[in-house]
N, C-alpha and C positions, 0 to 999 in steps of 0.2 A: 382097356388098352393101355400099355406101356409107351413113353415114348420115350427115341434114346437118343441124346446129342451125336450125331455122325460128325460136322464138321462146321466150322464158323468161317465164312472166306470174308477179308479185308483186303479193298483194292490199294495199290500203293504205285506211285509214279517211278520208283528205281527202285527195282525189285533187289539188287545186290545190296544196297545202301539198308533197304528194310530188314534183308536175315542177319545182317551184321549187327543193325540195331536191336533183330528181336532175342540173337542172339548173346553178345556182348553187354546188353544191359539188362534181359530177363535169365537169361543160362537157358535159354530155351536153342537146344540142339537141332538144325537144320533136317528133317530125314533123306528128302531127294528134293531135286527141281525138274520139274517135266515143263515140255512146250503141248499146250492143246490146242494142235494148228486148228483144227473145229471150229475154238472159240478165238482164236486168233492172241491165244494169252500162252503166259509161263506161271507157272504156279511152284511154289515153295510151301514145303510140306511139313509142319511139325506135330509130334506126337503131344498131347496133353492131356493124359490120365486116360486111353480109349475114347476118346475124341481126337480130333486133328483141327491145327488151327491152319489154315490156306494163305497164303499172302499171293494175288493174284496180279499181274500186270498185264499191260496190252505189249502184244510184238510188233502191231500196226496201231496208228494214231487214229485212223478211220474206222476202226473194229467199232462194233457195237459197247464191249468195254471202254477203248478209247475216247469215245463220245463220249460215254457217261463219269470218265474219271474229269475232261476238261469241261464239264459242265457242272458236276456235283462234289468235285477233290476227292483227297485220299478218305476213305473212312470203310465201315461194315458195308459191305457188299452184301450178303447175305447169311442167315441162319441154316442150316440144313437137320431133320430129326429124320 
């Protein structure tokens, strides 16, 4: 069995403040922002190498994200293969 990096998501408190920073200090280009009303988040989408790296925020503070960002801060949310 092969396994293949799909995507890395990192939660962050100011999802604008984050692509600006992972743009302007990595060169790493924005590809879309989508809203996942589902998970009650916005997700910021960048390409790196056939992987995606996700910058993921909450829209609601009560979201299941939202709890777990003011309890545990910004950092790796999750790996995906």
């Amino acid at each position: 069995m092969t396994l293949k990096l799909d995507h890395i998501a990192i939660v962050v408190a100011d999802l604008e403040k984050a692509v600006e920073a992972f743009r302007d200090k990595l060169g790493l280009p924005c590809d879309k922002i989508e809203t996942v009303d589902a998970q009650q988040a916005r997700v910021a989408f960048f390409d790196v190498g056939g992987a995606h790296l996700e910058l993921v925020s909450p829209s609601q503070p009560d979201s299941a994200l939202g709890r777990s960002l003011a309890k545990r801060g910004e950092g790796l949310h999750h790996v995906c293969f």
